[in-house]
C-alpha positions in Angstrom: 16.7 5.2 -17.6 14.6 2.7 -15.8 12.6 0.1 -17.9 9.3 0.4 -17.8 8.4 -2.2 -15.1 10.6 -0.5 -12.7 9.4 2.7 -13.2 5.6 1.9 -12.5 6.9 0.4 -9.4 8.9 3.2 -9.0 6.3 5.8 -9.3 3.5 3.6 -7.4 6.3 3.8 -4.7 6.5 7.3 -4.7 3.0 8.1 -4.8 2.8 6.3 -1.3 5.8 8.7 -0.3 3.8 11.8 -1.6 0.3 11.2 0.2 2.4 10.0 3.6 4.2 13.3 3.6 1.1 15.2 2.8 0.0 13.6 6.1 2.8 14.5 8.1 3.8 10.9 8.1 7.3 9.6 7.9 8.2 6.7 6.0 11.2 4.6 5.7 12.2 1.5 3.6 14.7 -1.4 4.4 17.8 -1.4 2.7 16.5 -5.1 1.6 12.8 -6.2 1.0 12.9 -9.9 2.9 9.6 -9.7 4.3 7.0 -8.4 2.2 7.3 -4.5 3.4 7.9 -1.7 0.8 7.3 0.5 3.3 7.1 1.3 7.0 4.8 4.4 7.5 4.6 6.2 11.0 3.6 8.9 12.8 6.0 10.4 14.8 6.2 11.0 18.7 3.3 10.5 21.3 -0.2 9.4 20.5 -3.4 8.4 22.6 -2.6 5.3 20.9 1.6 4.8 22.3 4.3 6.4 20.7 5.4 7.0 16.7 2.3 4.4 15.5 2.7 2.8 12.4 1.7 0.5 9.3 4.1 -1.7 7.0 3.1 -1.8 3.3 3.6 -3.9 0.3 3.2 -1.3 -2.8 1.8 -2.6 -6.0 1.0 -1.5 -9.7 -1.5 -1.8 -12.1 -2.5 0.1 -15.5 -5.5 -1.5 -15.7 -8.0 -2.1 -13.4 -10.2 -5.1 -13.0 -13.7 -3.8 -11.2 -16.6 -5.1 -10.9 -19.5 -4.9 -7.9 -17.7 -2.2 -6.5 -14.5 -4.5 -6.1 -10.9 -4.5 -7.8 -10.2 -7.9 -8.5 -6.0 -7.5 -8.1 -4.2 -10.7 -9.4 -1.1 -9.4 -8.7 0.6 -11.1 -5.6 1.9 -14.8 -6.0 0.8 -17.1 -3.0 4.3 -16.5 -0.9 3.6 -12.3 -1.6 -0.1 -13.5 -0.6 1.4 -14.8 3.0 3.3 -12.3 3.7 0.5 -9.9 4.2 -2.3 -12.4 5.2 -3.3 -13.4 8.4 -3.2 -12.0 12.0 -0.4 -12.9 13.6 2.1 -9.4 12.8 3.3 -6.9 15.7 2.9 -4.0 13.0 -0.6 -4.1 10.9 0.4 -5.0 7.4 -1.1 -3.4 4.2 -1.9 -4.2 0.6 -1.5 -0.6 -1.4 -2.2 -0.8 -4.9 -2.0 2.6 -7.1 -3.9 2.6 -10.4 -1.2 4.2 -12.9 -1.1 5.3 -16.9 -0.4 3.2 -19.4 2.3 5.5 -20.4 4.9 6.9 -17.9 4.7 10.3 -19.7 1.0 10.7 -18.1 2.3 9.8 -14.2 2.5 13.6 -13.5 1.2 16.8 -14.7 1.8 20.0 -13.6 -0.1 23.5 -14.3 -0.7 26.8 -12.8 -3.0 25.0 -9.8 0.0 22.7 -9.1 1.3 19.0 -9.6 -1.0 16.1 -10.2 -0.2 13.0 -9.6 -2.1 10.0 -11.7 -4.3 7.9 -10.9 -5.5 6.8 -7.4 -4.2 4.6 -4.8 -6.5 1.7 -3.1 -5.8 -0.1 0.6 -7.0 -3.5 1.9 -5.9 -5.1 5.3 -5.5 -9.1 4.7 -5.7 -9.6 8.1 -8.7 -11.4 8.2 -7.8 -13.9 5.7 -5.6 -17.6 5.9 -2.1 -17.9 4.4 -2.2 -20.8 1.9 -0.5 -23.5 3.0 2.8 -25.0 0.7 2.8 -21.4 -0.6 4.0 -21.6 -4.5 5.8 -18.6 -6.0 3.6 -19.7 -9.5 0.9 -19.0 -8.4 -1.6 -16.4 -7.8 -4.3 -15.3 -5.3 -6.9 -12.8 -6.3 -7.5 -10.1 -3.6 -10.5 -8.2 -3.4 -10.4 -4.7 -2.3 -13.2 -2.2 -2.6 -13.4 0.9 -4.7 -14.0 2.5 -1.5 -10.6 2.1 0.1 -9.0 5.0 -2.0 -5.9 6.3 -0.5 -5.4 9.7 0.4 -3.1 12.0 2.8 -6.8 11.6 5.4 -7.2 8.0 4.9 -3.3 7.1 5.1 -3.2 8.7 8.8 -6.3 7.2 9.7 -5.1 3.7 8.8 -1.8 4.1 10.7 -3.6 6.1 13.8 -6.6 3.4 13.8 -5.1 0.2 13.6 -2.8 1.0 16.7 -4.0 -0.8 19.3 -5.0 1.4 22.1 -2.6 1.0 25.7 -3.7 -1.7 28.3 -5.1 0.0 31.3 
């Protein structure tokens, strides 16, 4: 049995998995996390936008949620996580996800006659538009801001990987 760090991740994880496929969006992982990406999520074949667009994603977890002014203060990346999501300067638009999970791991899933439910709710925030810190330390933290508003679903997953494709020259 996983301990129970590993299985929020787990779960947060598989949450992502749940909402891409309910988009009809593939996802894959690499066999090694070096760079910052839980998870690559595309769509597949031809699009106004090029071919198989997609979005690499950094999965987070927390049970409890810090909000205030209509923002989730998330303290959970160190400043070399922090880097590896910030800035502009990626071929494939990068993506904070962080999914809002029980306390308890027996209250991740429910099922009843209407069908499975997954708890709680998945947020989204692009980093792009902020600065890496420089001398990055592992021990240390950067607060990201995301808004309540970014909540993650099987619409709002596709939209992020169709949208932030840039369209073709010409």
């Amino acid at each position: 049995m996983l301990d129970a760090r590993n299985h929020q991740g787990k779960f947060g994880a598989d949450y992502i998995r749940v909402l891409a496929s309910a988009a009809g969006l593939n996802w894959s992982q690499d066999d090694v996390d070096l760079d910052g990406v839980d998870l690559c999520i595309k769509l597949p074949g031809r699009t106004p936008r090029g071919f198989s667009p997609r979005i690499d994603v950094q999965v987070k977890t927390v049970s409890t949620l810090q909000a205030r002014h209509g923002l989730i203060n998330f303290d959970g990346l160190n400043q070399r996580q922090f880097n590896k999501l910030a800035g502009a300067d990626f071929t494939v638009p990068r993506y904070l996800f962080v999914v809002h999970v029980p306390r308890s791991a027996a209250h991740y899933a429910d099922l009843n006659t209407s069908g499975l439910l997954l708890r709680h709710i998945g947020y989204y925030v692009s980093l792009s538009n902020l600065d890496t810190v420089a001398s990055p330390d592992s021990g240390r933290r950067v607060r990201v801001k995301i808004p309540m508003s970014n909540i993650l679903t099987a619409t709002s997953l596709l939209e992020l990987v169709i949208e932030q494709t840039p369209l073709p020259a010409g």
